[in-house]
C-alpha positions in Angstrom: 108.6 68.4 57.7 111.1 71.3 57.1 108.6 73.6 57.8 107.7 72.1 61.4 111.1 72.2 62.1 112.1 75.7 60.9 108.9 76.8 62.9 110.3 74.8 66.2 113.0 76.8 65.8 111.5 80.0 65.6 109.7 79.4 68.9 112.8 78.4 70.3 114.4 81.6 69.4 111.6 83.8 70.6 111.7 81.7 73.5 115.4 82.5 74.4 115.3 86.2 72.8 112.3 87.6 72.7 109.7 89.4 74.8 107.0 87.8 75.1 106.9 84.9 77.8 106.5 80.8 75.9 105.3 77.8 78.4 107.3 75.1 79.1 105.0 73.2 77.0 105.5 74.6 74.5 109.0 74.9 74.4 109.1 71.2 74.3 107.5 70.7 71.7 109.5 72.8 69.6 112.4 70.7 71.3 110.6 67.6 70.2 109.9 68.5 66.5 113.9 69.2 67.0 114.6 65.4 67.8 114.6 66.0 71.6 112.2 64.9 73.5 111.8 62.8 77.0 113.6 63.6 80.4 116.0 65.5 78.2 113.7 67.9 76.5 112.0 68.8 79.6 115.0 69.8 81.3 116.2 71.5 78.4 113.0 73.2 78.0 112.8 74.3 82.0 116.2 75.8 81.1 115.1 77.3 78.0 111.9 79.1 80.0 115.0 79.6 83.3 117.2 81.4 80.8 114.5 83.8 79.1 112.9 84.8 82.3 116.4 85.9 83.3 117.1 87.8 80.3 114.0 89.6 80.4 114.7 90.6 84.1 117.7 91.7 82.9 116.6 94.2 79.6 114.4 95.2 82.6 116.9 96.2 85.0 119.0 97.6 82.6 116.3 100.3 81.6 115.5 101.3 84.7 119.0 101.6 85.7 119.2 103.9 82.4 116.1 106.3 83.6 117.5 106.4 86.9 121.1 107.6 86.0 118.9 110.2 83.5 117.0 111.1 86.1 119.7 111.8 88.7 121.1 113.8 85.6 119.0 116.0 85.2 118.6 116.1 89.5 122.1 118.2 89.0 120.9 119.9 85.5 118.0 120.9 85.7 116.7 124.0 88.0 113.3 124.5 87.4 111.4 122.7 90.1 108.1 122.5 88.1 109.9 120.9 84.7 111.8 118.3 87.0 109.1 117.2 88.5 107.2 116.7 85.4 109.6 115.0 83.8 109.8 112.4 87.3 106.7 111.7 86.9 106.4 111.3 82.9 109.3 109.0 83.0 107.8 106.6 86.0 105.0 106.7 83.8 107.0 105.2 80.7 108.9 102.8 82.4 105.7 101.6 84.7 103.6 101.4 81.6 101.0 102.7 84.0 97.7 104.3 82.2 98.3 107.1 84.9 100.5 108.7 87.7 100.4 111.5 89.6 102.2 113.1 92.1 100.7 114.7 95.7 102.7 117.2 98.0 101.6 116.3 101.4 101.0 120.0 103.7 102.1 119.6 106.8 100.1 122.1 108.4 96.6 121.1 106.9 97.7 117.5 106.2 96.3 117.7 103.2 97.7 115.8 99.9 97.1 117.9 96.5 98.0 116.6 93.5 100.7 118.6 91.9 101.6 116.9 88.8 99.9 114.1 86.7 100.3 112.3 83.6 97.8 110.4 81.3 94.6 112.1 83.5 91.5 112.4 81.1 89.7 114.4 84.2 90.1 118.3 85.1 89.0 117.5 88.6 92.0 114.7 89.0 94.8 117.0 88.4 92.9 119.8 90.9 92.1 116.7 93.5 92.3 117.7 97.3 93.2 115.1 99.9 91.6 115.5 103.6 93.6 114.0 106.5 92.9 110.1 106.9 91.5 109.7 103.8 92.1 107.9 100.6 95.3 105.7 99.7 97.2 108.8 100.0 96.6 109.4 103.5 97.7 106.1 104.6 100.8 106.1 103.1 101.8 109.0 104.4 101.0 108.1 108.0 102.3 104.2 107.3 105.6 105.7 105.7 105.5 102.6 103.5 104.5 101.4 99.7 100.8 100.4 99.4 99.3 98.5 96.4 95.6 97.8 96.1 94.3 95.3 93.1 90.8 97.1 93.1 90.5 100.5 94.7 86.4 100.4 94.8 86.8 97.1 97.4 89.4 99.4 99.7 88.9 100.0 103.7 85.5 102.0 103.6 86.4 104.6 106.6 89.2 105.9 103.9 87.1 106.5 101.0 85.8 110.2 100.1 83.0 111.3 98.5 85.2 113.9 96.5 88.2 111.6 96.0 85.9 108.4 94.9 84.2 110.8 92.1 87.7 112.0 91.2 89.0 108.4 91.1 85.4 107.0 88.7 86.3 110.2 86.4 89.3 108.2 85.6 88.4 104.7 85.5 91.0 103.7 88.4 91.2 99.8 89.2 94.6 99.3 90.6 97.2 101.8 92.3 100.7 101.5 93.7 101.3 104.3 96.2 105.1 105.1 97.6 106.3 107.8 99.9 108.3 110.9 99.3 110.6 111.2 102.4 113.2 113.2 103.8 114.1 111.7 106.8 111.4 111.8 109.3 109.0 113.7 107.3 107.3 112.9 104.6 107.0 114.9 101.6 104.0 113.7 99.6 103.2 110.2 97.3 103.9 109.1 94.2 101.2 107.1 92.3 100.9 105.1 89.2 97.2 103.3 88.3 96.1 101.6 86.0 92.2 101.3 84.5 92.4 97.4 84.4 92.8 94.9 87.2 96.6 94.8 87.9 99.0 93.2 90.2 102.7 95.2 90.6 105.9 93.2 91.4 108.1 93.8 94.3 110.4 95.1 91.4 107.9 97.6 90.1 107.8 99.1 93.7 111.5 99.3 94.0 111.4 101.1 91.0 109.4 103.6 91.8 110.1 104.0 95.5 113.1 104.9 93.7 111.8 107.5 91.5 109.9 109.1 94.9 113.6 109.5 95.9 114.4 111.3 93.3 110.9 113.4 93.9 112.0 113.9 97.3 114.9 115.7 96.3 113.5 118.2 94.0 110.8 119.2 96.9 113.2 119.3 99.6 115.6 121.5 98.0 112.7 123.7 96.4 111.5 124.2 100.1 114.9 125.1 101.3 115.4 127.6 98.6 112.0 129.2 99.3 113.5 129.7 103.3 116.6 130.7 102.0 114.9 133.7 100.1 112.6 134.3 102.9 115.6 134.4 105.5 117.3 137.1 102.7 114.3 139.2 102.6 113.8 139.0 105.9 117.2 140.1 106.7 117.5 143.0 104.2 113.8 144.5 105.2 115.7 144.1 109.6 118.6 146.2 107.7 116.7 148.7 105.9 114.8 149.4 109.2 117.6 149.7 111.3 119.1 152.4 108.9 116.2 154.4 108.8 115.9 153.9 112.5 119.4 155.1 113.3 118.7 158.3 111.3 115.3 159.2 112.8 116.5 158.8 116.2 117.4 162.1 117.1 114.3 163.7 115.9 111.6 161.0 117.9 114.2 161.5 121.0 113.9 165.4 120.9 109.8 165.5 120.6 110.3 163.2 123.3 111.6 165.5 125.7 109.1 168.2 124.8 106.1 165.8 126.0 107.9 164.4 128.8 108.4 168.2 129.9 104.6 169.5 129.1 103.4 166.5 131.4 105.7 167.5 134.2 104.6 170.8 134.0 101.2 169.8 135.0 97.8 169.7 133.5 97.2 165.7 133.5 96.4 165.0 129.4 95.5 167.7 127.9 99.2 168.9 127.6 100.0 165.6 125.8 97.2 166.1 123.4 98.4 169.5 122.2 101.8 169.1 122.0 101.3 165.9 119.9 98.8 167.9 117.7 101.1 171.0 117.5 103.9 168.6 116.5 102.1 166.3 113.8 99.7 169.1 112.8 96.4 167.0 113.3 93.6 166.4 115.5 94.6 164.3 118.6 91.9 163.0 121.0 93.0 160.7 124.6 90.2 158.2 125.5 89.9 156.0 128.6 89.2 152.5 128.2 85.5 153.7 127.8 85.9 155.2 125.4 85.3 158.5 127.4 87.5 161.6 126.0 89.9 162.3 128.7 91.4 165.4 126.8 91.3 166.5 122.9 93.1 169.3 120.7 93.3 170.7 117.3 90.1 169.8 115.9 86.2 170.1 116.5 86.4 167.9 119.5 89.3 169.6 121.1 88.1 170.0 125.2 91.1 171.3 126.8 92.1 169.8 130.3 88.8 167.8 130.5 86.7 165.5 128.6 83.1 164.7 129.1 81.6 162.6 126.6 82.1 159.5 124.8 83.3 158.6 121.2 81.4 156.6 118.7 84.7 155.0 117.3 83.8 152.3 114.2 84.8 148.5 113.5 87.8 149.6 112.0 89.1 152.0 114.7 88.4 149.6 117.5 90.1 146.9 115.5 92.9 149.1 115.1 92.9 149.6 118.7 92.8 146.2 119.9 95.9 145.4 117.5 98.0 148.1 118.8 97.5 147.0 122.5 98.5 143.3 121.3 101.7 144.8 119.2 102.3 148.0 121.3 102.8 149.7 118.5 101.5 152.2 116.7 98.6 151.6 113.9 97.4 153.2 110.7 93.7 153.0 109.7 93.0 152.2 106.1 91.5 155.4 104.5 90.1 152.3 101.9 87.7 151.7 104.7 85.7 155.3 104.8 82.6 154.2 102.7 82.1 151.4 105.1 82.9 153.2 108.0 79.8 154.1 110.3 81.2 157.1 111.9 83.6 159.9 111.7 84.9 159.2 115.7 86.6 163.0 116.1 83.8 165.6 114.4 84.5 166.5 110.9 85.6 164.4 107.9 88.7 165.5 107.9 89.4 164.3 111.5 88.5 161.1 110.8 90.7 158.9 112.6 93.8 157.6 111.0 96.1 156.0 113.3 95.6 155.0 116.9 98.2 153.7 119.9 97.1 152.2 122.8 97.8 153.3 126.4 99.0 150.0 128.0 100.9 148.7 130.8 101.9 145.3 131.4 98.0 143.7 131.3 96.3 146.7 132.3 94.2 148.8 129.5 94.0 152.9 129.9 92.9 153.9 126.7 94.0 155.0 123.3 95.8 158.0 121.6 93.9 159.2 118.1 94.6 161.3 115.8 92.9 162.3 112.4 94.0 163.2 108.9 96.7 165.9 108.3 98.8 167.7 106.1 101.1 164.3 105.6 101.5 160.5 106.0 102.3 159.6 108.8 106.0 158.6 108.6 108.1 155.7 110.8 109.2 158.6 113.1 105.8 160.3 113.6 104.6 156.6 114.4 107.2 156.4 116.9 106.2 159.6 118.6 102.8 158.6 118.9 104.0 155.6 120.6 105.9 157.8 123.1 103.4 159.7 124.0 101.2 156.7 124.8 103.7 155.3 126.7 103.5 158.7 128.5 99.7 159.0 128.8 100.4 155.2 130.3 102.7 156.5 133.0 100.1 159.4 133.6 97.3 156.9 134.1 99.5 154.9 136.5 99.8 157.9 138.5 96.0 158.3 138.4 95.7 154.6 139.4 98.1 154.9 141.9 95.4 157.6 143.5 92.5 155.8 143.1 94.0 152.3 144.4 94.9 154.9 147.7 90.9 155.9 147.6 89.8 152.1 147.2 92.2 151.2 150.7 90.4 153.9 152.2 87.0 152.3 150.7 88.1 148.5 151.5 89.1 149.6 155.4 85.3 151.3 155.4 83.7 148.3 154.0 85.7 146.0 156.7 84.6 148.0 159.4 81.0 148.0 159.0 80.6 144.5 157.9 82.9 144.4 161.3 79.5 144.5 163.9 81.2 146.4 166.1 78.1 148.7 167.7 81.1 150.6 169.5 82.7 151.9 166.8 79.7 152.7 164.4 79.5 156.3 164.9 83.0 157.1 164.0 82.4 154.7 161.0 79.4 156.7 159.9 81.2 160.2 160.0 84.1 158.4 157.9 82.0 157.1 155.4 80.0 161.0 155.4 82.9 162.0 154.5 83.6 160.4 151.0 79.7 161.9 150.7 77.8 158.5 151.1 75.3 158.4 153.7 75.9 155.0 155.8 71.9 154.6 157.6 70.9 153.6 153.6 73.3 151.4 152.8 71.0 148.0 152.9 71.8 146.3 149.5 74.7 143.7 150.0 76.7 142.1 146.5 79.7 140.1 147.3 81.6 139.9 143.7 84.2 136.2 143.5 87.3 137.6 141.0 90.5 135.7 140.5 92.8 136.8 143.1 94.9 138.9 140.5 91.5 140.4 138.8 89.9 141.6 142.5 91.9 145.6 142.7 90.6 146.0 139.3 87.0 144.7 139.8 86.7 147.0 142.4 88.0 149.7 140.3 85.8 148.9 137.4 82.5 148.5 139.9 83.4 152.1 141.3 83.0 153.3 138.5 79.8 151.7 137.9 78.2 152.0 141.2 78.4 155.6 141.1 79.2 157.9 144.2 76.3 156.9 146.4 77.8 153.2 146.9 81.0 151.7 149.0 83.1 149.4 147.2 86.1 147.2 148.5 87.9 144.3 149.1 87.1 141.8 152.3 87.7 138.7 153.0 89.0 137.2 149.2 86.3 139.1 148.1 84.9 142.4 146.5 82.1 143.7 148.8 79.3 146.3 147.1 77.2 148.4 149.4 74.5 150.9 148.0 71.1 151.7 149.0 68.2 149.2 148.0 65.4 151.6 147.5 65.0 154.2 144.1 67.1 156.7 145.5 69.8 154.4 145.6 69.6 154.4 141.8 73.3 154.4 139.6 74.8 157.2 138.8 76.8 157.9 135.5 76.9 155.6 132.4 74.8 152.8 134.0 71.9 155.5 135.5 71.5 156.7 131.5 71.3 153.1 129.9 68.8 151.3 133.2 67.4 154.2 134.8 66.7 151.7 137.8 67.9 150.4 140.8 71.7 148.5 140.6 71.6 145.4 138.9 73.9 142.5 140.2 73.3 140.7 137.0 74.5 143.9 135.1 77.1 144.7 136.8 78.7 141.2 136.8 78.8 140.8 132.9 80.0 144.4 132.8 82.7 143.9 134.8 83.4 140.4 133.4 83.7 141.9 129.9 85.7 144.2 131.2 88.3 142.1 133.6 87.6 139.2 130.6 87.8 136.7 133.7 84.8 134.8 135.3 82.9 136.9 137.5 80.6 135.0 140.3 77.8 137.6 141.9 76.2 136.6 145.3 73.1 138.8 146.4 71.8 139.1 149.9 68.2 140.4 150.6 67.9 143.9 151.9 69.2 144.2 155.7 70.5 146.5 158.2 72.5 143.7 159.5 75.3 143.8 156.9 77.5 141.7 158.7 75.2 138.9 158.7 74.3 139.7 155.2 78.2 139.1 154.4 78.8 136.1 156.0 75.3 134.5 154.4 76.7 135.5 150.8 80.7 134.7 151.5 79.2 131.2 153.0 76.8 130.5 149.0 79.8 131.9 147.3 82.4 129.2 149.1 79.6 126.5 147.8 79.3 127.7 144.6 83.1 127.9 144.4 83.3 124.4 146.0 80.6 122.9 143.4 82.7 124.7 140.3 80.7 127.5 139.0 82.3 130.9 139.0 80.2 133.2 136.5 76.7 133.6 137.5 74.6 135.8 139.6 73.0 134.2 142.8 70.9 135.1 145.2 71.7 133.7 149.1 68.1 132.8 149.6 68.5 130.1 146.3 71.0 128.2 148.4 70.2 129.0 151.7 69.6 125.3 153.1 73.2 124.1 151.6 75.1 127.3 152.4 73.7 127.1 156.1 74.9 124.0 157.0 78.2 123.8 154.2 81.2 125.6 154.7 83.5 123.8 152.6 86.6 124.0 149.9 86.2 122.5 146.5 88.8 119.7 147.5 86.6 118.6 150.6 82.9 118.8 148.9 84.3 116.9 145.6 85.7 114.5 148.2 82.5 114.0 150.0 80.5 113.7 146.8 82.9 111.4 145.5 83.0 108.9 149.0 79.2 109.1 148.9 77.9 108.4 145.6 81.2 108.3 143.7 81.0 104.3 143.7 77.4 104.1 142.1 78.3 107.2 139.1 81.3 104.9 138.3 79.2 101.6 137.8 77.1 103.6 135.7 80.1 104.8 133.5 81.4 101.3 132.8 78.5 99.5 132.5 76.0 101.6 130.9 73.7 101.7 133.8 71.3 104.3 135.0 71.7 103.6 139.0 72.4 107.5 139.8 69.4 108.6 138.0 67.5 105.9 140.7 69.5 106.8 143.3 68.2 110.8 142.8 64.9 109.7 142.5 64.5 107.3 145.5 66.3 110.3 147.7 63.5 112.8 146.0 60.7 110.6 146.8 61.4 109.9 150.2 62.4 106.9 149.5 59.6 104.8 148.8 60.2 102.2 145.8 56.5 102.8 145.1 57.1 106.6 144.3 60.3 106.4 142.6 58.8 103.9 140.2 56.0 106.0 139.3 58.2 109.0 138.8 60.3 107.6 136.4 57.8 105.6 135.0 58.9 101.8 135.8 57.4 99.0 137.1 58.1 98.2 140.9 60.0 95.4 140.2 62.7 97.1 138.0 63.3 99.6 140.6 63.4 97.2 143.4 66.1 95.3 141.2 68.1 98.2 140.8 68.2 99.1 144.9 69.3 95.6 145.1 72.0 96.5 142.3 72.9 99.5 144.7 72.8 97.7 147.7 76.4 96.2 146.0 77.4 99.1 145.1 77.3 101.0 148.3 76.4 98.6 150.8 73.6 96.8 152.5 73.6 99.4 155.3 73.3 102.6 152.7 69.9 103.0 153.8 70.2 103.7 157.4 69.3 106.4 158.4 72.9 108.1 159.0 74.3 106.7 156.2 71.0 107.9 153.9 71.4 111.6 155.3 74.9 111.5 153.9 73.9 110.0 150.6 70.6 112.4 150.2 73.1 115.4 150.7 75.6 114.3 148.2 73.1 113.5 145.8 71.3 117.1 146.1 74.7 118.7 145.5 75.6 116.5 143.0 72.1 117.3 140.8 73.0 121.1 141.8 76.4 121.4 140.5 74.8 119.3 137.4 72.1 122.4 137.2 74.5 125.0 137.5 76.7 124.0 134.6 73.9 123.5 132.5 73.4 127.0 133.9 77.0 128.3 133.1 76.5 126.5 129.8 73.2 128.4 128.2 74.3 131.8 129.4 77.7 130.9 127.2 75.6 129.9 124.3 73.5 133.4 124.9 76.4 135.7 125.2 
């Protein structure tokens, strides 16, 4: 008997002291063996199991109070961002009594999580483990901003699971996770996880402890990120200071080379005096392209031309590259000499004068051409890049000047074109001496392009067709548009760069993605057939390019006979023919839309076969019945009385436009995919 009651009393004790968790029954048990038993032994033993539960929460409390005052401890001791955050995540991996936890740094720009820091991972892959936007538990914590527990991760939301993270997450053995967020204020910094390999439910205190710990997290990362701008800003600010020193003390010499090119372009000669003072003055080959690529002037090396050019450049990927960056910088550019094995071409004759640095000829939008210059004697220096720079900037003013002529030429062109698309029979004779003049003989101009540009894009289309047209042609602007005239025939074949690549009579296809790619703007071409009558042969193309305009297209080549029968009897804006479209037939493609409905494909047929049920339903293969249903269907779309016959010439038109503009941005859409 004294040993049932000495072991009553051990259970007691353990039940009041100990760790481990005793039921009520059998705490009254032990109470009974005691001598207590009845009403008063249960009441006694729900206080018993009252007061241990208490005293366990309390031990509990009391150790995570005692890693979290460590933890802030070493917050303020500790400066070694990599170390703190280990010991964060080892020590809510102690007091969780997780079998692991990990912690992920959320990117803000990808929106990716990567684990940064794990303990008790058996798996390389884990501690390496990449999280895409929206997936895994990670992802929805971070957009939830919130604590997320799941009992058994395999039975989580499928649309979040990842082939990569699943793997990752087997490797382990994960059941159960508890997720919390790393924040600093409104942004959120990454996740803090603990799992375990067994089923497992965590307690609302287990989450407040290690929301806690994320706190703590969130402070290491945010002050790591704001000593990482810090030194940026620093570096920043003492590279702005070295470069305004050396700046201050080159100044004098970039201002006085300068002055030497400013006064060898004033005293005449157009580039060629830029080119050789900048070579005399670095002591290198220096070659002037156009936007062509056509050398404009050249000195000090194997290319040098004097005054004129004549010939174009085979410049290389990494000299047009260099090109294209110093127009988008304005700055001077170096090519890397690493490059010369790959390089396809030496772009100014010899090895030697292979090109090394290049500055564009810019100003504003507008592209001129490019300064090179080869290998020399030295590197190229901070100042020498700066004088290079000047003397683009004066080879830009030069080409301006040039500009400013042609532009004069092209109003002299424009008033030409005007005046014989005028019809004036009165006045022809003077035109035809006038147009003699610019040596262009007006009885053979027959062929008629109208080119649709952007209204800021038009002065240099006609510029850039000029130049491709050759002498023999009559470019300029008229009415919105930019108006082509050249001979039809073979004599009226290009001249220049276009006459050595076709070799055949102007192109209106070819010369619209030529000057698209130049102009990088849309570029609509509207042919008319041969004609003396070139005013007529105007206003039949103006009229197919308003349509084509109206219906949305505005980079293909047309011909005026293509859309002759809408173009004759359409004269419209794009505001009025969507408008007319959409009050015609806009009813029956909206039905479709919500309903899933194919009423407009119907509608295209019955207009196509003349409307006859019979033929519709044997051209898109139905019975009778189902098409006689769906004109029913229509008749409450649009209206019993859509079928008279004013009312059906309206609808057959809107429907033929309708399938048009459908054809030409399928158009527009396989010329994109074809280059």
């Amino acid at each position: 008997m004294t040993d049932e009651r000495a072991a009553a009393a051990a259970v007691l004790l353990e039940a009041t002291q100990g760790d481990a968790d005793r039921s009520a029954a059998e705490v009254y048990d032990a109470l009974a063996a005691l001598g207590v038993a009845g009403d008063d032994g249960r009441r006694l033993a729900e206080a018993v199991n009252r007061s241990h539960r208490e005293h366990v929460r309390l031990r509990r409390r009391e150790q995570e109070l005692t890693a979290l005052f460590s933890s802030a401890r070493e917050l303020a001791e500790v400066r070694e961002t990599a170390a703190l955050l280990d010991r964060l995540v080892e020590r809510a991996h102690d007091m969780m009594g997780s079998d692991l936890t990990y912690l992920s740094e959320f990117d803000p720009l990808s929106r990716e999580l990567n684990v940064r820091t794990t303990t008790g991972s058996v798996s390389p892959a884990f501690r390496t483990l990449r999280v895409p936007p929206g997936r895994g538990l990670a992802s929805v914590v971070v957009e939830t901003r919130a604590p997320l527990t799941v009992l058994r991760y395999d039975e989580y939301r499928e649309e979040r699971h990842d082939p990569s993270i699943d793997a990752a997450v087997n490797a382990e053995g994960i059941v159960s996770m508890l997720g919390v967020p790393m924040l600093s204020g409104d942004d959120v910094l990454g996740v803090l996880f603990v799992a375990t390999r067994t089923e497992y439910s965590f307690a609302p205190e287990q989450i407040a402890l290690l929301s806690a710990l994320a706190d703590h997290a969130s402070i290491v990362l945010q002050t790591a990120r704001t000593l990482r701008s810090l030194q940026r800003s620093e570096d920043e600010a003492r590279r702005a200071l070295d470069r305004l020193t050396g700046h201050l003390a080159e100044r004098d010499r970039s201002n006085t080379v300068h002055q030497e090119l400013v006064h060898a372009v004033l005293a005449g000669g157009g580039f060629a005096p830029l080119a050789g003072t900048l070579s005399s003055a670095l002591r290198r080959a220096v070659t002037v392209i156009d936007e062509h690529g056509v050398v404009m002037a050249a000195s000090g090396g194997s290319a040098e031309s004097g005054s004129g050019g004549g010939g174009s450049l085979r410049l290389d990927a990494p000299t047009l590259a260099a090109i294209e960056q110093s127009r988008l910088s304005g700055h001077c550019v170096l090519v890397d000499e690493d490059d010369d094995e790959n390089r396809d071409g030496m772009a100014l004759g010899s090895p030697r004068e292979a090109v090394r640095a290049v500055s564009a000829l810019v100003a504003g939008s507008q592209r001129f051409g490019a300064v090179l210059l080869g290998g020399g004697e030295f590197e190229l220096g901070p100042v020498d890049r700066r004088t290079i720079e000047r003397a683009a900037q004066v080879g830009a003013l030069l080409a301006l000047q040039q500009q400013a002529v042609a532009e004069a030429e092209h109003r002299v062109q424009s008033e030409l074109v005007a005046e014989l698309l005028a019809a004036d029979p009165q006045h022809r004779g003077d035109v035809e001496r006038r147009v003699r003049r610019l040596g262009v003989d007006a009885r053979e101009l027959d062929g008629l392009t109208a080119y649709s540009v952007p209204g800021e894009h038009r002065a240099a289309a006609s510029r850039t067709l000029a130049a491709l047209v050759g002498p023999r042609s009559l470019v300029g602007e008229h009415n919105g548009l930019v108006v082509v005239l050249s001979p039809s025939g073979p004599s009226g074949s290009p001249q220049g760069e276009v006459a050595a690549e076709t070799a055949s009579p102007l192109d209106p296809a070819d010369l619209r993605r030529r000057t698209a790619a130049a102009l990088a703007a849309p570029v609509l071409a509207v042919s008319a057939p041969p004609s003396r009558d070139l005013a007529a042969a105007f206003d039949s193309a103006r009229r197919t390019a308003r349509l084509l305009g109206a219906l949305g297209v505005d980079d293909i080549t047309a011909s005026t006979d293509d859309y002759l029968p809408y173009s004759a009897v359409l004269d419209a804006d794009e505001r009025a023919l969507r408008s007319f479209i959409d009050r015609s037939i806009g009813a029956v493609r909206r039905y479709d839309a919500d309903r899933g409905t194919e009423l407009l494909r119907t509608l295209r047929a019955f207009v196509r076969c003349n409307a006859s049920p019979t033929r519709t339903a044997r051209h898109l293969n139905f019975h009778t019945n189902t098409i006689l249903q769906r004109l029913d269907r229509l008749d409450r779309v649009l209206g019993d009385d859509w079928r008279g016959d004013e009312r059906f010439f309206r609808l057959s038109i809107a429907v033929r436009l309708d399938e048009l503009r459908d054809e030409l941005s399928g158009t527009r859409e396989t010329h994109s995919l074809n280059g």
